[in-house]
N, C-alpha and C positions, 0 to 999 in steps of 0.2 A: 420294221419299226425303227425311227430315226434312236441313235447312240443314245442321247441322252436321256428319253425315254424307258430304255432298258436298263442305264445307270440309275435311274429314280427307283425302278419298281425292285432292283437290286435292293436298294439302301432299305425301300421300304419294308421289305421283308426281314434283313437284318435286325433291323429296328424291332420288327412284329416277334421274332425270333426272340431276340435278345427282351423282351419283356417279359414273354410266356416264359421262357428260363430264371429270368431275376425273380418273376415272380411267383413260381414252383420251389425256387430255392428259398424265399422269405419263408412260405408256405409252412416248408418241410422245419425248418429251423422253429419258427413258433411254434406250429406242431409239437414238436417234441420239448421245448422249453416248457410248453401250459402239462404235459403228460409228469415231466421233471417236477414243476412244482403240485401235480397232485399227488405223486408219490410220496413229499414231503409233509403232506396235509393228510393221505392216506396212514402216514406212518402214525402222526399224532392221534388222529382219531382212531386208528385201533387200540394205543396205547389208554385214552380214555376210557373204550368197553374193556379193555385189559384190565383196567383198575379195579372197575365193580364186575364182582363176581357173580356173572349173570347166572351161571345154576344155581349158584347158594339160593340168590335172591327167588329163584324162582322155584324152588324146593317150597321156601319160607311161604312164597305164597302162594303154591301148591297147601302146604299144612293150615294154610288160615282161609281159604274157600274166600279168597279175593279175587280169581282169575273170573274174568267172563265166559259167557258158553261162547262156542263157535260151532259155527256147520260149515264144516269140509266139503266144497263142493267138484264135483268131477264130472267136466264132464267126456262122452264119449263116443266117438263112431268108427265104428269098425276095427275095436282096441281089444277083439277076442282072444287074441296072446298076450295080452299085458294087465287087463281089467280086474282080475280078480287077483293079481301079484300086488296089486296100487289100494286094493280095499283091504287087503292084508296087512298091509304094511299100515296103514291107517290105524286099523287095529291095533297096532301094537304101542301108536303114541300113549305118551302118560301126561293123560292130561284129564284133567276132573272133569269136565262138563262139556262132552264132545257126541254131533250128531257128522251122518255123512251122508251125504246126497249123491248116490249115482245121477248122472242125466243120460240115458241111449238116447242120441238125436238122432232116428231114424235107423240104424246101422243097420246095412245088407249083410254081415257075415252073425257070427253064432253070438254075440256081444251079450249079449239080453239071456240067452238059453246060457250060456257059461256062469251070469250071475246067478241065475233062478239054479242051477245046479250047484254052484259051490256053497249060495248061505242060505238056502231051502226059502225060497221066497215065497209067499200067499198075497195076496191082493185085499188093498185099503184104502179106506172110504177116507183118507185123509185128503185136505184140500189147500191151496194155495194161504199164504198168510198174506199177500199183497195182489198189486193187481198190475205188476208188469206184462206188459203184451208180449205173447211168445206162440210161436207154432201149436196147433194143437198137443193139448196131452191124451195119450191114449189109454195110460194106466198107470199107476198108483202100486207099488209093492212095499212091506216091509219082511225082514228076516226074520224067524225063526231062530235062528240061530245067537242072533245078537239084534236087541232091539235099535240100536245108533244106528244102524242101517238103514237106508229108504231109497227104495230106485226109483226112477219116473221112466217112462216109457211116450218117447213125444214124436213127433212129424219132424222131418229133417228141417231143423231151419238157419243152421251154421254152429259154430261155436259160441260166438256171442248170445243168439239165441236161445243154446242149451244153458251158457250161465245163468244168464237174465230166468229159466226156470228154476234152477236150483236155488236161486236167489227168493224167489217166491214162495218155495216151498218151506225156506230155510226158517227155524225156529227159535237162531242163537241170535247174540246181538252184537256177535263177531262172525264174519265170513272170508273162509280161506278157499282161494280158487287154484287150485292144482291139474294136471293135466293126468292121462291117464296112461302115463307110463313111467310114472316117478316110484322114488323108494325113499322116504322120510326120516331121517333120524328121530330115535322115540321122544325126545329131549325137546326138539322143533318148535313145539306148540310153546310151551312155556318161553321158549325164547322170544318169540314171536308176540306172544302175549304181554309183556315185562314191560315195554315202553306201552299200551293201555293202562297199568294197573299206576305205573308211577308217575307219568304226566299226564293228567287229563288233554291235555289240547292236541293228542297222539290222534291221528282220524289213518294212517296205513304204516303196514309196515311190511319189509321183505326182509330175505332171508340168502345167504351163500348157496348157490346152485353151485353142484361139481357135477360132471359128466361121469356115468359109471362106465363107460367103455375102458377098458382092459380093468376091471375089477372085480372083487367078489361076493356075491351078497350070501350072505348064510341062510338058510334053509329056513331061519324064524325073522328074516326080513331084520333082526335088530342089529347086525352087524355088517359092517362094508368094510373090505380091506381094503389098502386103497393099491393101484398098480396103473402102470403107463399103457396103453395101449400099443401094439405091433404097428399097423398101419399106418404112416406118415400123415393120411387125413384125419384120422382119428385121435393123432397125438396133437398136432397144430392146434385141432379145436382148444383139446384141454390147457395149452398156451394161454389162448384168447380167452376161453372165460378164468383164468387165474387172474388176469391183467384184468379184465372188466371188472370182476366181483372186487379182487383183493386193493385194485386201485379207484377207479371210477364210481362204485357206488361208497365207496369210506369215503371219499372224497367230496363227495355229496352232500354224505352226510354235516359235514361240516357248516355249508352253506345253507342248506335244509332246502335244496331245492333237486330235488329227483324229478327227474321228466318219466322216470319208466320205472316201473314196479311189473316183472316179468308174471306173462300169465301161467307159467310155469307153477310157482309159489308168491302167495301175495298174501296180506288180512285187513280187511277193511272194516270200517263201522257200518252196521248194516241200516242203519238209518241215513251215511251217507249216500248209500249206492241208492238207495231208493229216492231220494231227494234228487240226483243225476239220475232218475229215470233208468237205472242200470248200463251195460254196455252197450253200444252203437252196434247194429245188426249188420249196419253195409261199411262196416268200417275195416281195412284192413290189419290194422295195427291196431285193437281192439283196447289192449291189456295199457299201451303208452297212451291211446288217446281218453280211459278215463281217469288216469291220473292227470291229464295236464287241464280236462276238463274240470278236474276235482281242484287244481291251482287257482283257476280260472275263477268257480265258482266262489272260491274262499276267501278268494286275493280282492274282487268286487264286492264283499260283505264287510271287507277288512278283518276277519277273523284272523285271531293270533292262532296257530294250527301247526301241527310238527307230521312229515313224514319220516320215518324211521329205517334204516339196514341196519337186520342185526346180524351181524357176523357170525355169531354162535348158530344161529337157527340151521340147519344143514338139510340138502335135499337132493338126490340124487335123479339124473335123467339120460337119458341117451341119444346121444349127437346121432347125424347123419352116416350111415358108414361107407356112403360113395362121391365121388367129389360131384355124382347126378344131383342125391339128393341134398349134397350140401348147399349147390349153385341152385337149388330153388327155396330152401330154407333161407337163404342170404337175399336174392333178388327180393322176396319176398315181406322178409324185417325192413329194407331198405323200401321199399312201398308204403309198409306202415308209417313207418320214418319221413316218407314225404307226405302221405298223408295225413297224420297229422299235424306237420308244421304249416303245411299252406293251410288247414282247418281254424287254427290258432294263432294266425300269422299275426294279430294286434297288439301277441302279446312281446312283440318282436321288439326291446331297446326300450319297453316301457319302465319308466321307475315304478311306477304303479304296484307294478307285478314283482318286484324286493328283487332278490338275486335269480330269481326262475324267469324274468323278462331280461334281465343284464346281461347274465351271467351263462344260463342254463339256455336257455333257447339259443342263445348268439355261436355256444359252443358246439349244438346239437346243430344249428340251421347251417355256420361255415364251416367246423371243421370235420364233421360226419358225412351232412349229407351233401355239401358241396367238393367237399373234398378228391373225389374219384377224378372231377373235370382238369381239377387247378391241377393233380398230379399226371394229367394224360395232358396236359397243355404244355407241361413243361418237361417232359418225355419226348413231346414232339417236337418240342422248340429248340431242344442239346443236340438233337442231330443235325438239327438244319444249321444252327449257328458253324458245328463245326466241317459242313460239307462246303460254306461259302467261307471259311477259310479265318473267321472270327476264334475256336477256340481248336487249340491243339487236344490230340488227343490225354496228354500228361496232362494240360487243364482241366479237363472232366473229374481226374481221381481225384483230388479234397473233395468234391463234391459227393460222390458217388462213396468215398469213404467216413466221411461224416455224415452224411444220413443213415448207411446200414449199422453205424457204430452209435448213434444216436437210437434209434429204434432197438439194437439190442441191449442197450443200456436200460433204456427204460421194462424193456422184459424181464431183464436180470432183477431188475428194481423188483419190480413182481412178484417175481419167485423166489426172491430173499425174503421180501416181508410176507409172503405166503409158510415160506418153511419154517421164517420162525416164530411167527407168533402164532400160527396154527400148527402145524409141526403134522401136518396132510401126507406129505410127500419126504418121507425121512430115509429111503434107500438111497445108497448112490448110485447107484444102476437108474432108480427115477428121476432123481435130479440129472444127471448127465444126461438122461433123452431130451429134457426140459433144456439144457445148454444148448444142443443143437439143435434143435426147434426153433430156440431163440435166434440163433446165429442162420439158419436157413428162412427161416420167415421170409425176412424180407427180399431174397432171390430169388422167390414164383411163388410163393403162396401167396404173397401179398399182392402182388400184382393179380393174381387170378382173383381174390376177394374184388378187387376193383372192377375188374369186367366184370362180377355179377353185381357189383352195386348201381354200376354204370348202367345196365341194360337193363334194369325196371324202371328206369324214367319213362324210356319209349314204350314198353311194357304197362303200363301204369297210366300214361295219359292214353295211348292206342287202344285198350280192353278191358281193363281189369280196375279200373279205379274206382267204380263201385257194385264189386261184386264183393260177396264177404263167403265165407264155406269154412271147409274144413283142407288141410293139407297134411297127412299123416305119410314121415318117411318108412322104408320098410324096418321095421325092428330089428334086432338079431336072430329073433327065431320063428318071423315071419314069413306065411309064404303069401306068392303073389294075388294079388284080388283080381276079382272077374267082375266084369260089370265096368259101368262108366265111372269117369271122375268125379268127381262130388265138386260142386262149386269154388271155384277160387286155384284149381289144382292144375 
């Protein structure tokens, strides 16, 4: 190959090199300046719900029979270690006008015989109130025990499926979708509730998830101590959802444009769900595509409409406790995540659509889900520059030190306004695991986050992109299942 030829493809590389680096470093720098200022926009909008004292308000209208009814819906498959700890815990909310909807979708282990045993179930001729299409139902139960209770008994046909019945069945004019391994605080409801009672134009609202791994729940479900979990995957998580919840969703709120109301804990107007024909059954990211569909729907009528995070509402769930099943919980949201923005992609920079096309989508489409690429571009791009002799290796450190001091910056951010306006985490033994978490993150956890966000694109377009199921990690006092995977797993 004549010299000069080889001196081109040199330079051109360089060139290739030195972009994918300028442009990982731009990346990372925005990144964390838009993270900075939602901290600061976090900070305010908690100081706002700080002002009005949402239990007062919601005692007050607890005692004046303002709240609406809601049905609690749950649904379940193969949740025989945790199903009847989740309708317990239900129980215990304090809230005036509340039904709860078990849904077994199918389940192969004892799901169904564990209900019928703990609240003495008998079979009823009650019947759907709408006419959402959903797998067969095979039976009808309520309790003995307590009448708010109602199980359905249907044909496996995902978890969207199993909503979309609970949804049908459901008799309130508020509907809460929770999962079936959560632990609720009794208080929840009413929080939850507070932005219906006092803005009308309120059509969803969510509520603070914390992971109970390393904590303890009391024997009558109304108490959670809180504590840091042992295991470095298990503590990481609790990092990340302090940062999500305490930063990302306040921050939202501001804007009033939430893309994601987790299927975890959610409440919706049950005239809206039925109007959006309920959840999408092949949809992988269920729980974010019918909020952005509910934006969608609102934003083209032009209604003036408010989605709500209320801080106070509190709900307890349990993370993954192997990096197996966290790297398929992750690969997973990041599917949904692409799934619904190529679903909704119109609504991508339109003014149309207020701050959820500007603001919410643009931030959700480059700096989540594109994100994984531009920081493995510029990963690959620092070493090439400095093997062809462009960057010393003493040039790399500002860089490498202002990103890992930028990213724990923003976590410290976190878990300062986490400790003090909720005051969650008040040991210093939990706070200081929370330090180094903060400080190790970004050394391999976070890079390991990227490979498994990375590796549902090829996953996602190759197989799985319109499959919908169930995906259940193992519990903590789960044992193994027999039988096949259940769809999507």
């Amino acid at each position: 190959m004549p010299r000069r030829a080889i001196l081109s493809a040199v330079v051109f590389v360089k060139a290739i090199a030195a972009a994918l680096a300028l442009s990982a470093a731009a990346f990372v720098a925005v990144f964390h300046l838009i993270n900075l200022l939602m901290v600061l926009l976090a900070w305010v909008e908690t100081r706002r719900q700080r002002l009005c004292s949402e239990r007062a308000m919601a005692q007050m209208a607890l005692g004046s029979g303002a709240l609406p009814g809601i049905t609690v819906v749950i649904p379940a498959y193969n949740e025989e270690v945790a199903i009847t700890r989740t309708v317990r815990s239900m129980l215990t909310l304090r809230y005036p006008k509340l039904e709860i909807v078990v849904v077994n979708d199918g389940s192969k282990d004892r799901t169904l015989a564990a209900l019928q045993h703990e609240f003495a179930l008998v079979p009823c001729s009650r019947g759907p109130r709408s006419t959402l299409p959903t797998q067969r139902v095979r039976a009808v139960f309520r309790s003995l025990q307590d009448d708010r209770i109602l199980v359905i008994d249907k044909r496996n046909g995902g978890k969207a499926d199993a909503l979309n019945a609970g949804i049908s069945f459901g008799a309130m004019e508020l509907i809460c979708a929770v999962d079936a391994d959560v632990v609720m605080d009794p208080d929840s409801l009413l929080h939850l509730a507070r932005p219906f009672v006092e803005d009308p134009r309120t059509v969803a609202t969510s509520g603070m998830i914390r992971l109970s791994n390393g904590c303890t729940v009391s024997e009558d479900l109304r108490t959670v101590t809180p504590g840091m979990p042992g295991p470095l995957v298990e503590a990481f998580q609790v990092l990340e959802f302090i940062r999500s919840f305490s930063l990302g969703r306040l921050f939202f709120n501001q804007v009033n444009a939430h893309l994601i109301i987790s299927g975890a804990f959610g409440l919706f107007k049950r005239s809206l769900m039925l109007e959006l024909e309920g959840y999408q059954t092949h949809s992988i990211g269920e729980d974010m595509e019918l909020v952005v569909r509910a934006h969608s729907l609102l934003r083209s009528r032009g209604e003036d409409y408010r989605i709500e995070f209320v801080a106070d509402a509190l709900l307890y769930t349990e993370g993954p406790l192997s990096y197996r099943d966290l790297g398929k919980q992750r690969t997973r949201w990041h599917q949904g995540l692409l799934s619904t923005l190529q679903l909704h992609r119109k609504m991508l920079l339109r003014p149309s659509y207020g701050a959820v096309g500007m603001f919410a989508y643009p931030y959700f489409f480059f700096l989540e889900l594109l994100s994984p690429f531009v920081e493995l571009f510029g990963w690959m791009g620092l070493p090439i520059l400095w093997a062809v002799g462009w960057l010393e290796p003493l040039q790399l450190l500002p860089f490498f030190a202002a990103s890992l001091a930028l990213a724990v910056l923003v976590s410290l951010q976190a878990v300062l306004l986490d400790s003090s306006m909720f005051g969650f985490f008040k040991q210093p033994s939990h706070l200081l695991k929370l330090l180094a978490c903060a400080v190790l993150e970004p050394l391999y956890y976070h890079q390991l986050m990227l490979y498994y966000r990375i590796r549902a694109f090829p996953r996602y377009y190759g197989t799985v992109h319109l499959r919908g199921g169930w995906v259940s990690p193992k519990r903590a006092q789960s044992q193994p299942e027999a039988g096949e995977t259940p769809a999507g797993g």
